[in-house]
Structures are given as structure tokens and as C-alpha cells.
C-alpha positions in Angstrom: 0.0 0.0 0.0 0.8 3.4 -0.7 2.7 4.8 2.3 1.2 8.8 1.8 -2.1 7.1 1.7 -2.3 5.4 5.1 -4.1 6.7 7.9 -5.4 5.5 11.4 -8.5 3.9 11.1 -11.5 5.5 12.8 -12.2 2.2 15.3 -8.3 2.1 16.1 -7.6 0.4 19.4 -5.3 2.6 21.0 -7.4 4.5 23.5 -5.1 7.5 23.7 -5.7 8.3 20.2 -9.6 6.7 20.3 -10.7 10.0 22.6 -8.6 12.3 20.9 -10.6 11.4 17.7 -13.9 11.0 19.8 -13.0 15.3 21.1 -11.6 16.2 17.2 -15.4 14.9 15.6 -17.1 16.8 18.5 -15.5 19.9 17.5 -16.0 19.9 13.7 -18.7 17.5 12.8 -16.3 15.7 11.0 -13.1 13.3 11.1 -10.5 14.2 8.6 -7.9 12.7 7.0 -5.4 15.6 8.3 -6.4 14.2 11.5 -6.2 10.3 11.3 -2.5 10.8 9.9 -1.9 13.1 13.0 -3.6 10.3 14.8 0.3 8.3 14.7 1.0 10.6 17.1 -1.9 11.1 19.3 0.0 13.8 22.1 1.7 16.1 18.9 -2.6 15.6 17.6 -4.2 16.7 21.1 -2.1 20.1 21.3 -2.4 20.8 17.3 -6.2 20.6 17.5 -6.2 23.0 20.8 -4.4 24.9 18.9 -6.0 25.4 15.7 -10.0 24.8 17.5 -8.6 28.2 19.3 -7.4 29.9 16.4 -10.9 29.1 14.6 -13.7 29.3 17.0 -12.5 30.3 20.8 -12.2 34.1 21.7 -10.7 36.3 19.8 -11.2 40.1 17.6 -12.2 38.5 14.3 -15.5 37.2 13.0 -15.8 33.2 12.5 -16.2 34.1 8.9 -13.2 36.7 8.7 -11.0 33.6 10.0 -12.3 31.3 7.4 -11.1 33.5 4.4 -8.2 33.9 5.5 -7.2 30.2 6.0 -8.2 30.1 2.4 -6.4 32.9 1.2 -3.0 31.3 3.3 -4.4 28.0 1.6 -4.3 29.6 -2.0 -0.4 30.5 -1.6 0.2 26.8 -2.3 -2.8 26.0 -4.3 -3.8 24.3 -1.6 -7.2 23.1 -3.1 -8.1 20.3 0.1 -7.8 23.2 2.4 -9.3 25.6 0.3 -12.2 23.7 -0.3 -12.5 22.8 3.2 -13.0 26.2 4.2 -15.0 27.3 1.5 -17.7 25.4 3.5 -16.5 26.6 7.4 -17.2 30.1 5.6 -20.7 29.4 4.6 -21.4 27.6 7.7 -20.7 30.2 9.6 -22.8 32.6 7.8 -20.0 34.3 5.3 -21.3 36.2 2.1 -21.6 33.8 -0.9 -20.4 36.8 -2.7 -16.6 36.3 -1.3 -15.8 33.5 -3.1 -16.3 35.0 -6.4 -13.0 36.8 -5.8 -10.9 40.1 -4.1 -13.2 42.5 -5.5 -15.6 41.3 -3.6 -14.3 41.1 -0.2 -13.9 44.0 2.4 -10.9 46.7 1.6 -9.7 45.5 4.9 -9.2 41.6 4.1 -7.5 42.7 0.9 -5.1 44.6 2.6 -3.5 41.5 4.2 -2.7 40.1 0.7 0.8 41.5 0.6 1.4 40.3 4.4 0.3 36.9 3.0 2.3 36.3 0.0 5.6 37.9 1.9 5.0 35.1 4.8 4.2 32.3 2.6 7.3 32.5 0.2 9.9 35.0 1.7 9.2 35.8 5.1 12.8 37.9 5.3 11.4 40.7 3.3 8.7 41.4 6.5 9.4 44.8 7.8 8.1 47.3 10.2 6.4 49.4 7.3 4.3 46.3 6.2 3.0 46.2 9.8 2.7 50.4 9.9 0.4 50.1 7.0 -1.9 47.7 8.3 -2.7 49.1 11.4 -3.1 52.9 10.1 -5.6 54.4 7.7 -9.7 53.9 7.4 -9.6 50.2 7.2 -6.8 49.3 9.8 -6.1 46.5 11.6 -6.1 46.6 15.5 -2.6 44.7 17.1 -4.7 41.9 18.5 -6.4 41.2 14.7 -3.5 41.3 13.5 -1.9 38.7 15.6 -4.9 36.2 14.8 -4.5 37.0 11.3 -0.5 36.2 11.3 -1.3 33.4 13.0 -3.9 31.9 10.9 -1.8 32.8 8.3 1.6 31.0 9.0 -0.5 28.1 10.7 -1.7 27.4 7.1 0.9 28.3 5.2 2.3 25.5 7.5 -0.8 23.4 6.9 -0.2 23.2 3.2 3.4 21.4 3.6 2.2 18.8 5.3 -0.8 18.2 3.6 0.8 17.7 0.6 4.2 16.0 2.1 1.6 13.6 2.7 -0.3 13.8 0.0 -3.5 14.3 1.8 -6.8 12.3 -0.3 -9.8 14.4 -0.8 -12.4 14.1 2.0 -16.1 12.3 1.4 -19.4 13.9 1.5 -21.9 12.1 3.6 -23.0 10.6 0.2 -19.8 8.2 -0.4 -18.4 11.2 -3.1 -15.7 13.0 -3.8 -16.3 17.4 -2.4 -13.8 18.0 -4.9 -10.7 16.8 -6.8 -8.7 14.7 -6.1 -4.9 15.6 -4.1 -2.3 13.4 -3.9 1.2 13.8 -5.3 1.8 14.2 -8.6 4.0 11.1 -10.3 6.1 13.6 -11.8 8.6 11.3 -14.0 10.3 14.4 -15.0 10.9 15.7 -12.0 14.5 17.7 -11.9 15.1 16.8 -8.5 17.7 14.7 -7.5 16.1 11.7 -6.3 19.0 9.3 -7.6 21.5 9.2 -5.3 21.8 6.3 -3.2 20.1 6.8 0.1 22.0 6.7 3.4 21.1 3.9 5.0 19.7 3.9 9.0 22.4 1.9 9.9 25.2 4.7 8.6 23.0 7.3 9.9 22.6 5.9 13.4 26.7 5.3 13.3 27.0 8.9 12.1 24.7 10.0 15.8 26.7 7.6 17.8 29.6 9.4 17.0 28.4 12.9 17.5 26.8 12.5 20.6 30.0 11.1 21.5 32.2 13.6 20.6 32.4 16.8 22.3 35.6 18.2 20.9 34.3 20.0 17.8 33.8 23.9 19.6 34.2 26.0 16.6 34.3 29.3 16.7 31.7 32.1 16.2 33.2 33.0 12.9 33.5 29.6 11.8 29.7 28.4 13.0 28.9 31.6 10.4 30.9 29.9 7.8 29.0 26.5 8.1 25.5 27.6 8.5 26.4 30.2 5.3 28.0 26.7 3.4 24.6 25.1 4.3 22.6 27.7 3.1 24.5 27.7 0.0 24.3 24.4 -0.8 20.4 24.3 -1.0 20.4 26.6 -3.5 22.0 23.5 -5.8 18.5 21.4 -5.0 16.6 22.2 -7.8 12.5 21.2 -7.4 10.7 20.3 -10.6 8.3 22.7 -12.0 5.6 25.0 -10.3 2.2 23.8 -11.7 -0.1 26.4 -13.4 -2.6 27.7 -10.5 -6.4 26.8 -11.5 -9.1 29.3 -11.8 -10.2 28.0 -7.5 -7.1 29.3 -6.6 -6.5 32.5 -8.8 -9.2 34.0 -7.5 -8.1 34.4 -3.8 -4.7 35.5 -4.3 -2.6 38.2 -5.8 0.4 38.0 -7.5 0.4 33.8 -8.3 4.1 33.7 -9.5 5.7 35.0 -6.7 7.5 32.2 -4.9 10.0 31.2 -2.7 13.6 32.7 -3.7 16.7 30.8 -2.0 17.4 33.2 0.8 21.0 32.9 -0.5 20.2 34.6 -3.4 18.2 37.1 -2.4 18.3 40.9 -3.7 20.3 43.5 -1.3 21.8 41.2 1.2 23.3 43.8 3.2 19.8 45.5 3.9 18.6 41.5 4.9 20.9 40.0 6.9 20.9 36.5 8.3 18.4 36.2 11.0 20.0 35.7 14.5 18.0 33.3 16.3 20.4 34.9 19.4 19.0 38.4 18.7 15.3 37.1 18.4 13.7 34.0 19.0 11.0 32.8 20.2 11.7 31.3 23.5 12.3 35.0 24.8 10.5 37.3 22.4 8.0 35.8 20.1 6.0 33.8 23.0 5.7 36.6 25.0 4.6 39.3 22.5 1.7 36.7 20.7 0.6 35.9 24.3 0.3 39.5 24.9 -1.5 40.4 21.9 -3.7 37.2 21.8 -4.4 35.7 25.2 -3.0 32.0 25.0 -1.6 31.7 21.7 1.7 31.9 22.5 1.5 29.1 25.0 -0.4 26.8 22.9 2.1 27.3 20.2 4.8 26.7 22.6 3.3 23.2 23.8 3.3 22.0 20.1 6.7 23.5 18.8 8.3 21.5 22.0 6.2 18.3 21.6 7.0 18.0 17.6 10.8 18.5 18.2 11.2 16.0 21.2 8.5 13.8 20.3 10.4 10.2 20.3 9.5 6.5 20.6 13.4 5.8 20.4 13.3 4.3 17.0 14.1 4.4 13.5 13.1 2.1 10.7 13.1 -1.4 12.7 16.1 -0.2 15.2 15.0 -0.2 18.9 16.3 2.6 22.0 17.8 4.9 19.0 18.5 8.9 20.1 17.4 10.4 17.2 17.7 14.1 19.2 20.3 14.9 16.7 18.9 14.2 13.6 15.6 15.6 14.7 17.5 19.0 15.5 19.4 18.5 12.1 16.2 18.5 10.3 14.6 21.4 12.1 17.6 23.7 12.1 17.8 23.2 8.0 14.0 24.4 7.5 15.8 27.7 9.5 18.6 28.0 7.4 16.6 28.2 4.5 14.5 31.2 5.9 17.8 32.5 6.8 17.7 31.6 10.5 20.8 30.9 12.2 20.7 29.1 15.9 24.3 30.3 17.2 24.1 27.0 19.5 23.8 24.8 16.7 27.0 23.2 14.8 25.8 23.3 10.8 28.1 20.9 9.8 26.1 18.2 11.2 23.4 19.1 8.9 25.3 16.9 5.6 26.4 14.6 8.5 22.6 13.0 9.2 20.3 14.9 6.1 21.4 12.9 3.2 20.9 15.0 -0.4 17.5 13.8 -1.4 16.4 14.3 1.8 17.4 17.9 1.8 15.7 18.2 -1.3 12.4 16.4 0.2 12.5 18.9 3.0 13.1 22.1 1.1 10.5 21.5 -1.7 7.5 20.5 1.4 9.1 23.3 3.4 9.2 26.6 0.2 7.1 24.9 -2.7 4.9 21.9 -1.8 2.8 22.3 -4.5 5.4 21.0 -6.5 6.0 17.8 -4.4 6.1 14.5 -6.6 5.9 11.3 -5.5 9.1 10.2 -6.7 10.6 13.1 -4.2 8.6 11.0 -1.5 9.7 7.6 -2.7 13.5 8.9 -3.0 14.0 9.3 1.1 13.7 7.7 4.1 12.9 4.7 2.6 13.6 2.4 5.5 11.5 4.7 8.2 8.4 4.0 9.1 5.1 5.1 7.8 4.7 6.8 11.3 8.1 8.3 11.4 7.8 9.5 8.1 4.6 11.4 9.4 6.5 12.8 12.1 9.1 14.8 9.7 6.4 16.3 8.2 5.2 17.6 11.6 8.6 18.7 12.2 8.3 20.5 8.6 5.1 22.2 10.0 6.1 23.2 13.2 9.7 24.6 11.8 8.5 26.2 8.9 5.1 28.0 11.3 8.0 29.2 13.5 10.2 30.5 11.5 7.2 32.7 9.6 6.5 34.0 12.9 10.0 34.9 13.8 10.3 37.1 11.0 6.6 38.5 11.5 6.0 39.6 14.8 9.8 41.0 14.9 8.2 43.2 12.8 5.6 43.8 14.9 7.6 44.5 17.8 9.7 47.1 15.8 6.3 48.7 15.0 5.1 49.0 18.7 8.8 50.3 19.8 
């Protein structure tokens, strides 16, 4: 079978992840497939339906409806069409005008507004800057702080969504009739796919070798100058993992964003590099400025984000493949460290060089094409890595993908917001 097609059946017998699908059909009338493949990890699935039930329907400044469009406006970035879809009908449900859907024109000057905000988040979050917060929050139809913080995190949390929905190639959901609400996703089987998905694969046994000797040895201290000069050969180095082509955008997904060819640009390439520096995780993360700020601006949020950035990072059964009591902590931080550097991120604390030590080359190139482009995911990119994990583990790297790839968006947006209120 298929590994992107498997999912934890409804009646499961593990009773952990029985009553978290018993509360997730309570809340949305409904038991998704997003949800059963979350369901292989039924703590990371508990604190990433808090989360997102919060976002959607607890307290908060915006209308149900408002929060609605603009998971399907985040959703259109990607051409995310199961999401979109999805919450084309939330919208209706919760009484939003028909008239929406037909395109910006007919939505309020203030929903358009976040357009820019949106594409900048989804595809090159760097270029963020206190002037794209100024001009929200000013003029007739401004945003208030607080809005704005649900709408950045709605935002990034589907931008997010959209990776691992198609990193594992999510099926279309069923109406209560047995059909099909609308076509079908999976991966594309791309045969001429330019990535590189020919190299041999390193093998779990190499790999877990490779962590055996790092968490080993301690003697590798480089300096500051020469951690700089790894995470900058890292980041150059993904530039050299081409992805195959970006599929035209359909008519659905035209019509609720602006600007459809503007993509993800290697951050290594990126125009005026001395006006965009690398980010320094040491200067701002969020640990000690991003939590606080989105819990001050919307009660909560910060701490239900914290409690799922932590669990998808440690999460561990202490395997890999069919290898028992394995400490994977390193090649979990390799893999989460490497969505960073290709926002530009650098963690001071990290040593980059262990990145080509654990993260094989097609699974760098799996990772950076979920992470900046997974509409353009094919199934041979799938098929090329990590072929002896586990369907489960698998599923967890995409979580990882989410989580790092949510983070990182908000790094980058609400330092922008805390240069706008200082």
C-alpha cells in the first residue's frame, strides 16, 4: 500500500488516540484525514487541534467568517485546493457572504489589505518589515494589534498546513453521500521531475553510526566566525536542490490570491543582502521574544504554540526504521535547524556541519521543496528518502516541517511587529 495514503482507522484500538478522535469529531462534525495521519501521534494531535479549534472558533477580535477566508487565502499560496475547499464550506457555515468566493473584488478593503502580508509570509518571510506592519494598522480600514496577531497566525498556521498536507499527500475528504467534495490531491507522479532523487540513500544503519559518534564527541567547539561559515555553506548548498516545476494555478485558486508567481527565492540569493541580513536566532527568537509578545497580543496563543513547537521537536519512541532505543535528538535537530537556514535563520548554539552529517541530499531536497514549494512535491521526491523509516516516522518529519516552517514565519513576523510597537 501506498505509504502517503495510510491513515489511522476510525475504530483504532489505542485508547489515547480513540478519545482524541472522539473530542476532534465533536468539535468539527467531522473526522479528517489531516487528523487520522496526526492520529500516529496522538500527544503532537491533542495540542495541534487545541491549537487550531482556538485559532478558529475560541475568543478572539475576528469574525468566525473573517478567520475562514483567510485560512483560504493562506491556503491559495500553495494552491492548496483540500484546504481551500474545506473552508470554503466553514465560511458558509458560519454565515459568510456567498459573494466572497467569487474573488478580491468582492471582499472588504480591509481583508484585501492582508494580501501582501500573506504572500511575503508564505514565500519570503525575510522581506517582512516594520512598514508592512505600519500600514496595516493605520488608515480607514486598519487592523487593531490583537487582529492582526490572529490573522499572522492563521496565516503561517496554514501556510504550514499546506506542507504537510501535501508532504503527505493528503486524499480528498467524502461527502456524507460516499463522493468526492472536490478533486482529487495526492502527489503528482512527476517522472520528469528535476530533483535529485537518484542518489543512493544513506542507509539507517550509517546514519545511526554517524549519531553515535556525534553524541559522542564533544571536541568540535568551533568558533563564532567559523559556526557563520558552516550555517552560510549550508545555506548555500540548498540553493543547488533544484525542485521540478511549479504547476499552473487553476481558476479556484486564482481567485483568492494576488500576484500567483511570486514564490520562494533561495534566501542565499536574495536581492540586497546587506539590507537583509541572516536572522540571529540569538538576537530574536522565540523562547524570549516571540512567545511573550503573541501571548500578549492574543491571550494563549503563544503558550499553545509553545506546547506544540516542543512536543513535535522531542517527540520520540526511540526508533528508527526497525532499530530499537535509537536517540534520534540529533537528527531531529538536524532537520529542524535546516528548515531555519533556508529562511535564513541561524541558531548560534547549533554546529551546521552536522546538517550533511545526518540529512542525506535527497532528503534535503524532500524537505526544502515541502518546506518553500509543496505544490510542487512528486511522489518520486517521497519515494527517493527515508525509505527504510516507518510510515509513522515519516509522518512525524512532516510535523517537524510544520512546526519549523510555522516558527520560522513568525520569527520574522511579529519581529516586525515589535519594531512597529517600539
Amino acid at each position: 500500500m501506498d505509504d502517503s495514503l495510510r491513515i489511522i482507522p476510525v475504530d483504532t484500538s489505542e485508547d489515547q488516540t480513540q478519545m482524541v478522535f472522539i473530542d476532534a469529531f465533536l468539535q468539527n462534525n467531522r473526522l479528517d484525514h489531516l487528523t487520522q495521519l496526526m492520529g500516529y501521534h496522538p500527544t503532537y494531535l491533542e495540542n495541534f487541534l487545541r491549537t487550531q479549534q482556538y485559532l478558529l472558533r475560541g475568543d478572539g477580535p475576528l469574525p468566525f467568517h473573517y478567520r475562514h477566508y483567510i485560512a483560504i487565502m493562506a491556503a491559495s499560496r500553495h494552491q492548496c485546493t483540500y484546504l481551500i475547499h474545506l473552508h470554503e464550506e466553514e465560511f458558509i457555515l458560519q454565515n459568510g457572504d456567498p459573494d466572497w468566493l467569487k474573488g478580491p473584488s468582492h471582499i472588504p478593503k480591509k481583508i484585501r489589505n492582508l494580501f501582501e502580508l500573506n504572500k511575503l509570509m508564505a514565500h519570503r518571510p525575510w522581506l517582512i518589515n516594520k512598514s508592512h506592519i505600519d500600514k496595516l494598522t493605520r488608515g480607514k480600514d486598519n487592523w487593531s494589534l490583537s487582529e492582526l496577531m490572529q490573522a499572522i497566525c492563521l496565516m503561517a498556521h496554514f501556510h504550514a498546513m499546506c506542507s504537510f498536507v501535501y508532504g503527505c499527500g493528503v486524499r480528498n475528504e467524502l461527502d456524507h453521500n460516499g463522493e468526492s467534495l472536490h478533486r482529487r490531491l495526492s502527489m503528482s507522479d512527476d517522472s520528469d521531475s528535476d530533483t535529485q532523487g537518484n542518489e543512493p540513500e544513506v542507509k539507517i544503519e550509517v546514519l545511526m553510526e554517524r549519531m553515535k559518534k556525534l553524541n559522542e564527541d564533544d571536541s568540535d567547539d568551533p568558533t563564532e566566525e567559523e559556526r557563520l561559515k558552516r550555517f552560510e555553506s549550508i545555506e548555500n548548498q540548498s540553493v543547488e536542490l533544484i525542485s521540478s516545476s511549479i504547476p499552473s494555478p487553476r481558476v479556484e485558486v486564482l481567485k483568492y490570491c494576488e500576484d500567483p508567481e511570486f514564490c520562494y527565492q533561495d534566501f542565499a540569493k536574495r536581492d540586497n543582502i546587506d539590507s537583509i541580513p541572516t536572522f540571529r536566532a540569538q538576537d530574536y527568537n522565540w523562547e524570549e521574544h516571540g512567545f511573550s509578545l503573541a501571548n500578549r497580543l492574543l491571550s494563549d496563543i503563544g503558550s499553545n504554540l509553545e506546547d506544540r513547537f516542543n512536543i513535535a521537536i522531542n517527540l520520540t519512541y526511540y526508533t528508527m526504521g526497525k532499530v530499537k532505543n535509537v536517540d534520534t535528538s540529533a537528527f531531529r535537530c538536524a532537520i529542524w535547524n535546516y528548515i531555519h537556514c533556508l529562511y535564513g535563520i541561524m541558531h548560534d548554539d547549533f554546529n551546521y556541519s552536522q546538517v550533511n552529517q545526518l540529512l542525506d541530499r535527497n532528503l534535503k531536497s524532500y524537505i526544502k521543496t515541502v518546506t518553500c514549494y509543496p505544490e510542487r512535491l512528486t511522489k518520486k521526491d517521497y519515494d527517493s528518502c527515508m525509505q527504510e523509516f516507518r510510515h509513522s516516522e515519516k509522518v512525524h518529519v512532516n510535523l517537524m516541517l510544520l512546526e519549523a516552517r510555522l516558527q520560522g514565519e513568525l520569527l520574522y513576523s511579529l519581529r516586525a511587529v515589535m519594531q512597529h510597537m517600539t
